[in-house]
VOPAGU-2260 file (C-alpha; in pm, 1 decimal, decimal comma):
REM VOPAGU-2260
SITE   aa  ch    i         X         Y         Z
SITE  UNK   A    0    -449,8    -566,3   -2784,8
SITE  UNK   A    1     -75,0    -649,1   -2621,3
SITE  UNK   A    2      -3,4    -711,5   -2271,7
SITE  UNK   A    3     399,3    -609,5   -2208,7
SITE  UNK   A    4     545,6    -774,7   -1886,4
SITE  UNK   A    5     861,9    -669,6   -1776,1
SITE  UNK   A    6    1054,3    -934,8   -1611,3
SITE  UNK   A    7     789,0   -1203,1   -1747,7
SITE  UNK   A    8    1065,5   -1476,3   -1782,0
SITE  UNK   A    9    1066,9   -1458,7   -1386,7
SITE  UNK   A   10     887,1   -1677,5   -1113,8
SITE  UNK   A   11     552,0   -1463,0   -1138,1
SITE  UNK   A   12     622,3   -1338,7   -1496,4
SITE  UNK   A   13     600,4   -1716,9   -1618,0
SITE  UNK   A   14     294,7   -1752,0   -1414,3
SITE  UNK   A   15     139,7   -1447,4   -1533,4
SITE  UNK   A   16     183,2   -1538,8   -1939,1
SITE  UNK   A   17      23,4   -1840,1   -1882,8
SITE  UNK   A   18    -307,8   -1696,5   -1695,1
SITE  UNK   A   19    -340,3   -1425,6   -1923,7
SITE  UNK   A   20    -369,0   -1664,6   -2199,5
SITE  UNK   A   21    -591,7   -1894,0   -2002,1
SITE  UNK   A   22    -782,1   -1597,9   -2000,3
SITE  UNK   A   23    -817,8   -1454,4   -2365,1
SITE  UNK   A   24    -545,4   -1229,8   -2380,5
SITE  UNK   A   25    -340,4   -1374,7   -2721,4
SITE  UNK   A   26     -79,2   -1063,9   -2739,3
SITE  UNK   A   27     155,7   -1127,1   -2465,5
SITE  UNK   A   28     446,4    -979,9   -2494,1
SITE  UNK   A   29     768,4   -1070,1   -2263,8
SITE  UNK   A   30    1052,0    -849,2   -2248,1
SITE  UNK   A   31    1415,6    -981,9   -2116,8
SITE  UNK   A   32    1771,4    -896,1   -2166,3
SITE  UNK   A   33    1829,6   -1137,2   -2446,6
SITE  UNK   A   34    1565,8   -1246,4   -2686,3
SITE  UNK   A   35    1503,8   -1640,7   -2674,5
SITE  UNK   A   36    1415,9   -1629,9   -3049,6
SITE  UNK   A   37    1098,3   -1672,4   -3003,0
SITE  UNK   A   38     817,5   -1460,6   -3164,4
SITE  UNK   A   39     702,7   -1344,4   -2828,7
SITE  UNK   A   40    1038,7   -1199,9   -2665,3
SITE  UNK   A   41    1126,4    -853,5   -2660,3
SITE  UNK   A   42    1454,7    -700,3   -2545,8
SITE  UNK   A   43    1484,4    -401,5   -2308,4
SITE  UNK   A   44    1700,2    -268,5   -2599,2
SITE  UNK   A   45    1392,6    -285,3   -2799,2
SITE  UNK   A   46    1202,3     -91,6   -2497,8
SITE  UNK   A   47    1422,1     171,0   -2503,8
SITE  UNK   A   48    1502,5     214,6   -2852,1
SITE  UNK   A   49    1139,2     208,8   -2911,2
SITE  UNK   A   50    1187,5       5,2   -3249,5
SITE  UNK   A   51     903,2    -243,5   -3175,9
SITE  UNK   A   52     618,9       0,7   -3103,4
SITE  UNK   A   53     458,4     -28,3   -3407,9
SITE  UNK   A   54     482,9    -400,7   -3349,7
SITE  UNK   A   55     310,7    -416,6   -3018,1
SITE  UNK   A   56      81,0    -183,5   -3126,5
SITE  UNK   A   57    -212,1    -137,2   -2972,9
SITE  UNK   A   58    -127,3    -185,3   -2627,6
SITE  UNK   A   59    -393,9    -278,7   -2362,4
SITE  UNK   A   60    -101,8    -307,3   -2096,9
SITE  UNK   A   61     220,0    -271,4   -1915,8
SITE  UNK   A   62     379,6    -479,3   -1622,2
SITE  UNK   A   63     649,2    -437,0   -1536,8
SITE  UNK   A   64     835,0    -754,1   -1273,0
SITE  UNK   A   65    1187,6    -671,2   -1364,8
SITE  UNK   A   66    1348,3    -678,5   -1004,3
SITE  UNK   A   67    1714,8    -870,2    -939,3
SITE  UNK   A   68    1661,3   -1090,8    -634,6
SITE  UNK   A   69    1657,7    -987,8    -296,7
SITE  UNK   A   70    1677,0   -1252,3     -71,4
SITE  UNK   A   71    1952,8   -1490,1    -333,6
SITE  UNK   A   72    2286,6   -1560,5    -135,1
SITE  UNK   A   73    2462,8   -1315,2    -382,7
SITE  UNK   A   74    2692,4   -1134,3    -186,7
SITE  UNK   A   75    2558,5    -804,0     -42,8
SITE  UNK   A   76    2810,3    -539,1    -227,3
SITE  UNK   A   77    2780,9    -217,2    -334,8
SITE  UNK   A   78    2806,5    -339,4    -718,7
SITE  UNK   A   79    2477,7    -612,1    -676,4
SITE  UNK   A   80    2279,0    -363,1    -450,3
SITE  UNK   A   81    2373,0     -97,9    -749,6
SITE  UNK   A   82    2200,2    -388,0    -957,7
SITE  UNK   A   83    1916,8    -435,0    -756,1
SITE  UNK   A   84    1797,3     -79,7    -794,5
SITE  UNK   A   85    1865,7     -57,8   -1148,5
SITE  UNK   A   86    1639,4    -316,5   -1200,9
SITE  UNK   A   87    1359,7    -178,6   -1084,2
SITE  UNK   A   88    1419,2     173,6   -1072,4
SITE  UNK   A   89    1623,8     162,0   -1466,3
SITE  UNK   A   90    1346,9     -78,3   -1611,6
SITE  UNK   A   91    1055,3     166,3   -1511,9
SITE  UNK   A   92    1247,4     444,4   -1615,5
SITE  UNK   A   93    1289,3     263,5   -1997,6
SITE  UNK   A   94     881,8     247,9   -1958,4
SITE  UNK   A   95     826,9     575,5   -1867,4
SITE  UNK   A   96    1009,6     660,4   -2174,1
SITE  UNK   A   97     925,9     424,1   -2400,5
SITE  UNK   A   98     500,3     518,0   -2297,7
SITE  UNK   A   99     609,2     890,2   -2366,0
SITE  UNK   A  100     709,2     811,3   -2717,4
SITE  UNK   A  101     383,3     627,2   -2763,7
SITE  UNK   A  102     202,8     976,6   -2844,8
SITE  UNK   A  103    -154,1     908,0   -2883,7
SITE  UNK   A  104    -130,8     545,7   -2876,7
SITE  UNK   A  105     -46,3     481,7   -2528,0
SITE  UNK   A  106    -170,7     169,0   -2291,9
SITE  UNK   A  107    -489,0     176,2   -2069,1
SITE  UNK   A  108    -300,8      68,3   -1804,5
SITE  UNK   A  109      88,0      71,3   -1629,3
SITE  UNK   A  110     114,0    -166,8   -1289,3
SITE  UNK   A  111     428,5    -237,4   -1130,0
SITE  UNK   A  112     554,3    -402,4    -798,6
SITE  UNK   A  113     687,8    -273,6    -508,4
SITE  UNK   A  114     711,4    -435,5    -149,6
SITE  UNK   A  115     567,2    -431,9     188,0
SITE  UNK   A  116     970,5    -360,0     277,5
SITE  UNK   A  117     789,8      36,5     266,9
SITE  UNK   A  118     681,4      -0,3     568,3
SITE  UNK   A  119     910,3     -16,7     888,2
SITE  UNK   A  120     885,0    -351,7    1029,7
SITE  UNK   A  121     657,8    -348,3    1346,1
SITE  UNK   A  122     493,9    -632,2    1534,1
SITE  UNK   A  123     205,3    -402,3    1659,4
SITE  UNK   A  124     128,7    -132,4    1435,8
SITE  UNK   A  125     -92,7    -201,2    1129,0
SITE  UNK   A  126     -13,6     -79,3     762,8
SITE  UNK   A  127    -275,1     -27,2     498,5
SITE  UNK   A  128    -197,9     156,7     141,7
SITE  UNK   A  129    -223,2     477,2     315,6
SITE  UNK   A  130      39,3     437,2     570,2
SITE  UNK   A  131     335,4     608,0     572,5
SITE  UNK   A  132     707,5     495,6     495,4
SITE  UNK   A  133    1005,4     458,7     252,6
SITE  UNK   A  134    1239,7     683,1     446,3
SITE  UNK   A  135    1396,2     330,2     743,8
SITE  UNK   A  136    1617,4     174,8     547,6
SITE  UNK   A  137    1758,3      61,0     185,1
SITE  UNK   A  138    1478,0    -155,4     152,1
SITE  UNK   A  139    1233,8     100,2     231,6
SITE  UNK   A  140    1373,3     366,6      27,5
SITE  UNK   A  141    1428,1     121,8    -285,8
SITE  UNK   A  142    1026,4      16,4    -301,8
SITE  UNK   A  143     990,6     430,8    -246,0
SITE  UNK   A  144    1196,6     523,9    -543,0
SITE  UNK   A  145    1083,7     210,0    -755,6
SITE  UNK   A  146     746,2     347,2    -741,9
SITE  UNK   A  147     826,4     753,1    -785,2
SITE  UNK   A  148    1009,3     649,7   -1066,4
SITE  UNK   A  149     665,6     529,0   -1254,4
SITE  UNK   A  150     457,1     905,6   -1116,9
SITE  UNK   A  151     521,9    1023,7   -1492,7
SITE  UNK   A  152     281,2     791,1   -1627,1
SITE  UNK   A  153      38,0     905,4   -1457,7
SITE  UNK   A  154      68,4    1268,1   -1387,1
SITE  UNK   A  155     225,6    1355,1   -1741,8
SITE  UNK   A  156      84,2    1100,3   -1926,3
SITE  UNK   A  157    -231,4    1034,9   -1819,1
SITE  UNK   A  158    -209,6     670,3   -1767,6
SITE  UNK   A  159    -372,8     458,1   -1492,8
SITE  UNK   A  160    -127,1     345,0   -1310,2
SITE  UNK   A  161    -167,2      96,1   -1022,0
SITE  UNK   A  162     103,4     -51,3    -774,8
SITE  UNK   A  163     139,6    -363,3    -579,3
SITE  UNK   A  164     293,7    -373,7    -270,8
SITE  UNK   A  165     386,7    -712,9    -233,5
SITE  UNK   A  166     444,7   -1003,3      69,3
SITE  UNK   A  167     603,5   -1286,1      46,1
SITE  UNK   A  168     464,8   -1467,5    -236,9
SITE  UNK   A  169     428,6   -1803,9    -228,8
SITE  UNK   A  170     440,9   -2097,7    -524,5
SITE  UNK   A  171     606,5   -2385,7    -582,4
SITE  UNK   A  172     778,2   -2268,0    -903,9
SITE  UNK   A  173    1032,5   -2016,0    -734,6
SITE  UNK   A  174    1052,3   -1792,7    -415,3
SITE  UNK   A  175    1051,2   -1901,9     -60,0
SITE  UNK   A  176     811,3   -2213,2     -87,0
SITE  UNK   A  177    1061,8   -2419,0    -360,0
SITE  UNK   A  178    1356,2   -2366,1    -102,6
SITE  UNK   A  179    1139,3   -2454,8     189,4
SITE  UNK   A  180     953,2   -2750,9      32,3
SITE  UNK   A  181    1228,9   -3037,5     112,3
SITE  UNK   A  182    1324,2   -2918,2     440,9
SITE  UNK   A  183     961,5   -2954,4     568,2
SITE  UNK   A  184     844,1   -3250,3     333,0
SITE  UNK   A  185    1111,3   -3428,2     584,3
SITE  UNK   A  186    1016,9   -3211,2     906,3
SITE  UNK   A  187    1300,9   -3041,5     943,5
SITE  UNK   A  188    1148,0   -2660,8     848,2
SITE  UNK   A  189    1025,3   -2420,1    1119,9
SITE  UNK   A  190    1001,6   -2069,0    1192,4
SITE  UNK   A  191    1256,3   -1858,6    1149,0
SITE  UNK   A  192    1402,6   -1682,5    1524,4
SITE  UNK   A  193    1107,7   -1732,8    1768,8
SITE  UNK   A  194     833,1   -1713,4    1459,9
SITE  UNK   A  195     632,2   -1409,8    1684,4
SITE  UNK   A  196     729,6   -1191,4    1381,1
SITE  UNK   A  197     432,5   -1073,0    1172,5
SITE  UNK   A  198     455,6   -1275,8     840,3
SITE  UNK   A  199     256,7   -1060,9     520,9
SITE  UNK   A  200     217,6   -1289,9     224,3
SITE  UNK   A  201     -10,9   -1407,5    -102,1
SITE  UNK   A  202     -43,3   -1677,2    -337,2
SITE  UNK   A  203     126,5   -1652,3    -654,5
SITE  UNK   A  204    -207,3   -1697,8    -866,4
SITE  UNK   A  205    -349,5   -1415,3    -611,0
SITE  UNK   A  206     -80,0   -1188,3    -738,7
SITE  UNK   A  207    -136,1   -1303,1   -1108,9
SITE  UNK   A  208    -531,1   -1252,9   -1067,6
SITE  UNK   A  209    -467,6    -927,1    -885,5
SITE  UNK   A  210    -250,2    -784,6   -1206,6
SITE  UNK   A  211    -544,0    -914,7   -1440,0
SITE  UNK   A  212    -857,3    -776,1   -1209,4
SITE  UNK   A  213    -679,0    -427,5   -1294,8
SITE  UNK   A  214    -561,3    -452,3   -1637,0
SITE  UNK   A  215    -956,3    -583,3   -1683,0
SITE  UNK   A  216   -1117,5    -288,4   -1453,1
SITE  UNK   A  217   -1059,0      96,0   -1499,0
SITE  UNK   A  218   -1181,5     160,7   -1173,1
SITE  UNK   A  219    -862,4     -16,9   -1003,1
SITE  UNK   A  220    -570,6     285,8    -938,3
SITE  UNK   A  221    -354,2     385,3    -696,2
SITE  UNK   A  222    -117,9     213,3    -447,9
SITE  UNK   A  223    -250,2    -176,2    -347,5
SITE  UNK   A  224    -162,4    -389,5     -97,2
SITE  UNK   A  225     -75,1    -709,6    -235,0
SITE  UNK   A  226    -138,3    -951,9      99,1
SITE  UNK   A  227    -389,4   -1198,0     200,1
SITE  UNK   A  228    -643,3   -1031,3     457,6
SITE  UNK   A  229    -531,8   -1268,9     684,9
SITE  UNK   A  230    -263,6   -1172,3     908,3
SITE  UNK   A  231     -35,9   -1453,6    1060,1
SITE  UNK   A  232     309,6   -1506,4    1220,6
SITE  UNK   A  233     585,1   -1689,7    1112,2
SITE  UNK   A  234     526,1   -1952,9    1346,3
SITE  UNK   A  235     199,1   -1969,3    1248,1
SITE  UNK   A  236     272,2   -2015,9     872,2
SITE  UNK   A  237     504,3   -2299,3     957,9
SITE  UNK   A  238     232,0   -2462,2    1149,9
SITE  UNK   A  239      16,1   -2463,4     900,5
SITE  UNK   A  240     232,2   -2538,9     631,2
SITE  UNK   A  241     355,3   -2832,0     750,2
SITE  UNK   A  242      83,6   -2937,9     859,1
SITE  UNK   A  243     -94,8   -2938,9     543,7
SITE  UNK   A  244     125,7   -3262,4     393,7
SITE  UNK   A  245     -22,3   -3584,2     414,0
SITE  UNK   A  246      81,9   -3722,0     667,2
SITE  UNK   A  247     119,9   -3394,6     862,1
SITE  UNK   A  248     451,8   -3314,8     921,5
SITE  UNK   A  249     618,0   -3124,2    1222,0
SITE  UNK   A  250     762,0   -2776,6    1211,9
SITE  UNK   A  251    1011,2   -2767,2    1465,1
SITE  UNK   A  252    1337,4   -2716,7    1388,1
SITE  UNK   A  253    1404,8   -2322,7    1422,0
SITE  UNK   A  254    1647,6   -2110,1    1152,8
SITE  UNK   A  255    1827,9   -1895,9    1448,2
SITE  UNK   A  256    1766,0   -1533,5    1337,2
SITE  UNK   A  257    2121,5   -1505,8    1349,3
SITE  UNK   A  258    2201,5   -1780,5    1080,8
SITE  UNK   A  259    1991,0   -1519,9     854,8
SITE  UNK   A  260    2208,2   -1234,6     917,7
SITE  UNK   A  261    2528,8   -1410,2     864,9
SITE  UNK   A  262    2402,9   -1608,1     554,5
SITE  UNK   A  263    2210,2   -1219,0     424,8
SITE  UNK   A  264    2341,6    -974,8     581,8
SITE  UNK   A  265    2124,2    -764,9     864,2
SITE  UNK   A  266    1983,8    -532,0     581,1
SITE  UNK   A  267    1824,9    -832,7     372,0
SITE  UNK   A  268    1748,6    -968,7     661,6
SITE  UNK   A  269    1560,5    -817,9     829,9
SITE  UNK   A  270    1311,9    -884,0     522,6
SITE  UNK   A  271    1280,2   -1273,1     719,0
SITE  UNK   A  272    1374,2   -1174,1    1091,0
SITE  UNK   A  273    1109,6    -857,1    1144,3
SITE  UNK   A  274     756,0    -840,2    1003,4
SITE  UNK   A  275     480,9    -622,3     912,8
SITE  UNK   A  276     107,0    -623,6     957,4
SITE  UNK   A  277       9,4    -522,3     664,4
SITE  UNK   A  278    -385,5    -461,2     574,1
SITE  UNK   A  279    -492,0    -484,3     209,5
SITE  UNK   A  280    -743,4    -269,9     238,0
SITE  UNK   A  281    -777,6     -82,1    -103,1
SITE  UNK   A  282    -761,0    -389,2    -292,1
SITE  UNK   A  283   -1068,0    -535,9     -80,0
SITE  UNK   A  284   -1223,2    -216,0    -174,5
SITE  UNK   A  285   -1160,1    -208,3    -485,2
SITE  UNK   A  286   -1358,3    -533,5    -539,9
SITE  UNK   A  287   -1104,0    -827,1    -583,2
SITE  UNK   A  288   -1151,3   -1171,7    -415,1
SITE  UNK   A  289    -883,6   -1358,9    -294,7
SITE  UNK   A  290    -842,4   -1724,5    -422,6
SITE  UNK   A  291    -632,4   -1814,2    -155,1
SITE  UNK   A  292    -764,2   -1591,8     156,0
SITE  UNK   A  293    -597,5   -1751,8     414,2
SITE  UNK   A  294    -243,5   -1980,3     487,4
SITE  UNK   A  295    -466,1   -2305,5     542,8
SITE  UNK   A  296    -638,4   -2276,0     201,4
SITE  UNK   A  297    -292,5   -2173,6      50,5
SITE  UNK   A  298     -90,9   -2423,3     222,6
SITE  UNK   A  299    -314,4   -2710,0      85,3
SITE  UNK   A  300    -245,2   -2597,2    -253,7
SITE  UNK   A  301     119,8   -2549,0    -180,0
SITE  UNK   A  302     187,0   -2878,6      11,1
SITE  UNK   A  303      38,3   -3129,3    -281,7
SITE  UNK   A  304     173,5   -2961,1    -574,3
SITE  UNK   A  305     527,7   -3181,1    -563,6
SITE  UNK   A  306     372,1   -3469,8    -450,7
C-alpha cells in the first residue's frame, strides 16, 4: 500500500522517505510542485486533478509537510505571509479533496503538522493537547486554521486523522540546528535574550517515528503534541548543546532578543524570543517512546553528526 507525503522533498519529508523504507514501506510517494522525473514524484497538480489515483492506489497513508518557512529571512509581507498560509491551509485543502474523490478507496490514515505557535507563549502555564488557543496572534490562528482545514476527513469522510503539534525540531539536515552548528562548533552560540524562555522541541527521527507509530497503529487519533517530555529553557538547551562537542564548547555569547525582531520581525519572532511549556501528554498515552527523551541524549546525537 502507498504512503503520500506532502512536502516530502523538505527537511523532515527527506527524513521521513528514508525511514519508511528502512522500515518496509516500498510505495512512497512524494508530492512537490514540479516533478523531478523520477518514478516516485507526484505534483500537487496531480493531487488536485486527481489523475494519479488509480496509480497510488491502494493507499495506506497521507502526510501532509507542505508548509513555506517560517523562521527564513524572507521578508515579512503581506504577499509571503499570503504564501505561508496557502501552504498549509491550500495543500490540505487539495487533500481533503483529492480523499473525497477517493470513494470507497480512501487511506487508513490522514496526519498533518501544526505547531506549538497554538498556544500563547507563557513561561508558567503548561499546555497539553487539550489546552486551549489559536485565537493570540497570526501564528496562532495559522496552526488553528491549518488544522480545521483537514476536520472533513474525519467528520465527512471517516478517516483517522491525527495532528502533530510540533516544537522546534532539531537535525542536522535543515532547521535551527544546521544554522546553529558553526556558531557553537567555535563557541560563539548562546541563548537567545536572557535564555529563561521555555524552549519546546524534538528530534527529527522522533517526529519521523511519531508519523510511522500512527500510520502503523489505529488506535493513535486526535490532536498530539509533538515535544520531548522534557521541558527545558533556552539557556538550558544551549548549555547542553554545546556542551555535548568534544571538547565541550562554551555557550556564551547571547543573540539580543532585539537582533531577532529586527532580523524577523516581532510576529516571527516571538516564535524564538517567548516560549511555551508544552506537555505531550496524549502521545505518551497513546503508547509512543521517545528515542531522544531528553536535550542531553539529543544533543549527543546532534553535536557528532558533522564531525
Amino acid at each position: 500500500m502507498s504512503v503520500i507525503i506532502g512536502g516530502g522533498k523538505g527537511f523532515v519529508g527527506q527524513r521521513l522517505v528514508k525511514l519508511l523504507r528502512e522500515k518496509g514501506f516500498q510505495n512512497v510517494w512524494t508530492v512537490s510542485r514540479k516533478s523531478d522525473g523520477k518514478g516516485d514524484t507526484i505534483t500537487w497538480d496531480d493531487i488536485r486533478n486527481g489523475n494519479i489515483a488509480n496509480t497510488v492506489k491502494p493507499i495506506k497513508a497521507i502526510v501532509n509537510l507542505a508548509g513555506a518557512p517560517l523562521l527564513s529571512f524572507q521578508r515579512w509581507t503581506d504577499a509571503y505571509k499570503n504564501e505561508v498560509v496557502q501552504s498549509r491551509v491550500g495543500t490540505t485543502k487539495a487533500f481533503v479533496d483529492f480523499i473525497r474523490d477517493l470513494k470507497d478507496d480512501k487511506p487508513d490514515v490522514y496526519i498533518s503538522m501544526s505547531g506549538v505557535s497554538y498556544y500563547q507563549p507563557d513561561s508558567v502555564k503548561e499546555y497539553t493537547e487539550a489546552s486551549e488557543g489559536g485565537d493570540y496572534d497570526f501564528l496562532s490562528r495559522l496552526a488553528r486554521d491549518w488544522e480545521q482545514a483537514s476536520e472533513p476527513i474525519e467528520t465527512k469522510f471517516n478517516v483517522r486523522r491525527v495532528i502533530l503539534r510540533s516544537g522546534a525540531i532539531l537535525g542536522s539536515t535543515g532547521g535551527m540546528i544546521r544554522s546553529m552548528y558553526w556558531p557553537f562548533f567555535f563557541s560563539l552560540g548562546g541563548p537567545i535574550g536572557n535564555g529563561q524562555q521555555p524552549f519546546p522541541w524534538i528530534h527529527l527521527d522522533d517526529v519521523c517515528l511519531l508519523i510511522i507509530y500512527a500510520i502503523q497503529n489505529n488506535h493513535v487519533n486526535g490532536i498530539l503534541n509533538a515535544c520531548a517530555p522534557q521541558l527545558i529553557t533556552n539557556k538550558e538547551f544551549s548549555k547542553t548543546f554545546a556542551a555535548a562537542f568534544t571538547p565541550p564548547r562554551l555557550a556564551i555569547f547571547p543573540m539580543p532578543a532585539f537582533v531577532m525582531r529586527t532580523l524577523l520581525g516581532p510576529e516571527r519572532a516571538i516564535v524564538a524570543t517567548d516560549g511555551q511549556k508544552v506537555i505531550p501528554r496524549a502521545t505518551l498515552q497513546s503508547g509512543y517512546t521517545f528515542k531522544y527523551p531528553t536535550m542531553e541524549e539529543a544533543s549527543q546525537d546532534l553535536s557528532k553528526l558533522y564531525s
